[in-house]
LUMRO-284278 format. One line per 5 residues: number of its first residue (from 1); for each residue x, y, z of N, C-alpha, C. Coordinates in Angstrom, 3 decimals. Layout:
NUM	X Y Z X Y Z X Y Z  ...
***
This chain:
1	0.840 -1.183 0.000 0.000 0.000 0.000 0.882 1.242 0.000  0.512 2.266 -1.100 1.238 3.296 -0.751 0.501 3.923 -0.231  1.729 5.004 1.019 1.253 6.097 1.985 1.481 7.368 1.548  1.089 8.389 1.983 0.809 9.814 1.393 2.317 10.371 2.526  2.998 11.164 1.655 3.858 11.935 1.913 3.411 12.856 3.728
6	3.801 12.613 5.029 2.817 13.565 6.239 3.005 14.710 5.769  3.887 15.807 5.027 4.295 17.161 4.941 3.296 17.603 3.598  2.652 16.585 2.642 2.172 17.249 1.736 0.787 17.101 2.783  0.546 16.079 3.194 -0.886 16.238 4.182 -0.822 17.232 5.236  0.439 17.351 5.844 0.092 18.444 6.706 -0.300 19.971 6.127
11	0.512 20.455 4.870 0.475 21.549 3.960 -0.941 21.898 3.374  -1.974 20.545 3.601 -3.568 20.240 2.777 -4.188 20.796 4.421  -4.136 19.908 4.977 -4.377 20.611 6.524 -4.665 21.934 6.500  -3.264 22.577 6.981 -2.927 23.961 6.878 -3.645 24.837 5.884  -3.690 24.679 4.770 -4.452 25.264 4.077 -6.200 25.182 3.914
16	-6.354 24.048 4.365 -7.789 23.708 4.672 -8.584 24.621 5.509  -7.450 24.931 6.649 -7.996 25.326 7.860 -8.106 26.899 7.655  -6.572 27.513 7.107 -6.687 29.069 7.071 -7.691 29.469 5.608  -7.761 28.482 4.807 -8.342 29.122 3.210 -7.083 29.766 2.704  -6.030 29.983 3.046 -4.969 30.803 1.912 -3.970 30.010 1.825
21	-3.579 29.942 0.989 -1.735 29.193 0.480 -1.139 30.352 1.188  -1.162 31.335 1.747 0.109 33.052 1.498 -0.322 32.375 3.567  -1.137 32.495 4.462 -1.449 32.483 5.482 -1.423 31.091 6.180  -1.099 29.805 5.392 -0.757 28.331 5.481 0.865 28.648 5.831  1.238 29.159 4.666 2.911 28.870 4.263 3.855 29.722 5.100
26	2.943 30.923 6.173 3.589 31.724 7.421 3.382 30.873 8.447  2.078 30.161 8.380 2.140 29.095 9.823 3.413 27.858 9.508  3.674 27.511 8.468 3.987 26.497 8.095 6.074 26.872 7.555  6.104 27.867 7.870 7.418 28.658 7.825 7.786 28.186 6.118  7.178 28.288 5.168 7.672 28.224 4.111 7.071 28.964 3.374
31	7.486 29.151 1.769 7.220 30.060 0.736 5.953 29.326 0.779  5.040 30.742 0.200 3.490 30.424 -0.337 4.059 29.066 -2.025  4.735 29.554 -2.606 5.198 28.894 -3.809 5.744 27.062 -2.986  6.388 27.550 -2.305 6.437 25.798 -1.502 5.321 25.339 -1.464  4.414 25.691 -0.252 3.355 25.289 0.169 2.486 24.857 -1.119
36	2.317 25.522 -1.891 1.516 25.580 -3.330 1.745 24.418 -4.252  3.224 23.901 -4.276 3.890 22.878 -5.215 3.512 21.291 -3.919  3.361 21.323 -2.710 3.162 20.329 -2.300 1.794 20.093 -2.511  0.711 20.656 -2.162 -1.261 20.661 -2.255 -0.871 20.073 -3.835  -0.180 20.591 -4.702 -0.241 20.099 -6.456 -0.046 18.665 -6.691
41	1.155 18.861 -5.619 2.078 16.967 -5.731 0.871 15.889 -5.056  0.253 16.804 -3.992 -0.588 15.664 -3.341 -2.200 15.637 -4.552  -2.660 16.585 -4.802 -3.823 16.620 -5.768 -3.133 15.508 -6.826  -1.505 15.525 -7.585 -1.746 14.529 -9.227 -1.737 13.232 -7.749  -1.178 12.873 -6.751 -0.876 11.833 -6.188 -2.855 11.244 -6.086
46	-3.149 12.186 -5.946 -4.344 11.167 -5.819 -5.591 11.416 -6.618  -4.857 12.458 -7.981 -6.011 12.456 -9.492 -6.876 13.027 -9.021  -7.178 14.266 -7.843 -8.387 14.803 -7.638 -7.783 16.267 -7.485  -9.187 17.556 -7.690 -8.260 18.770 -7.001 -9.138 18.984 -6.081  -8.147 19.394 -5.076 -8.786 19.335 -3.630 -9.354 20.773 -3.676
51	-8.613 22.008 -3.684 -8.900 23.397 -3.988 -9.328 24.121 -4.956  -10.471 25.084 -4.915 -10.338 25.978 -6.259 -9.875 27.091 -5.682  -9.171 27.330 -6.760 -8.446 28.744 -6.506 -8.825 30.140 -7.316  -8.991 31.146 -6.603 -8.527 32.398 -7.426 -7.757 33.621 -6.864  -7.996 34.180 -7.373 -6.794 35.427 -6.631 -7.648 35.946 -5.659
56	-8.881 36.035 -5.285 -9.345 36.361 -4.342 -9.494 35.242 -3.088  -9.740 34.026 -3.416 -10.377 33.014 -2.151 -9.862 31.825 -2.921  -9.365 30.814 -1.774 -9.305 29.703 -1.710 -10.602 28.743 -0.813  -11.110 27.948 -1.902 -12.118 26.716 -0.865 -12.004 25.565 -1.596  -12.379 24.574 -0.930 -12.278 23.161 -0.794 -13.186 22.548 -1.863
61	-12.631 21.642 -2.788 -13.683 21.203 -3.938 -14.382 20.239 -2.842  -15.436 19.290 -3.536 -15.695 18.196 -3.223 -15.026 16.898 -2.708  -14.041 17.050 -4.002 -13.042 15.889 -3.075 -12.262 16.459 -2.169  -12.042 17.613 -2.259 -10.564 18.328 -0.601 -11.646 18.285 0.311  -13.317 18.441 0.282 -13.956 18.148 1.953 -13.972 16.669 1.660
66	-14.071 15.654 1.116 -14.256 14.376 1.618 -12.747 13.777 1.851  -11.730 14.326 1.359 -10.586 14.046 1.915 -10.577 14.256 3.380
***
């Protein structure tokens, strides 16, 4: 069985909770652009997108709440 990377799950977390990649990646002491490339690695890892994004708001698709 493969297991999910804890740092790209914790980074899905983090962002779950605040709604921003820019306000995740200050709790999470890394670049918004870090934080951003892990949620990506974990979305192709499991063929779904968890977030929609725009320049105003981040929220949770369907599959990022049943994740």
């Amino acid at each position: 069985m493969n297991t999910l990377d804890p740092e790209l799950l914790r980074a899905f977390i983090v962002v779950a909770d605040r709604l921003s990649f820019t306000r995740a990646a200050e709790q999470l002491n890394r670049t918004q652009a870090a934080v951003s490339l892990q949620v990506k690695r974990l979305e192709e890892r499991l063929d779904a997108a968890l977030f929609r994004r725009s320049t105003a708001r981040v929220e949770l698709t369907a599959a990022g709440r049943g994740f």
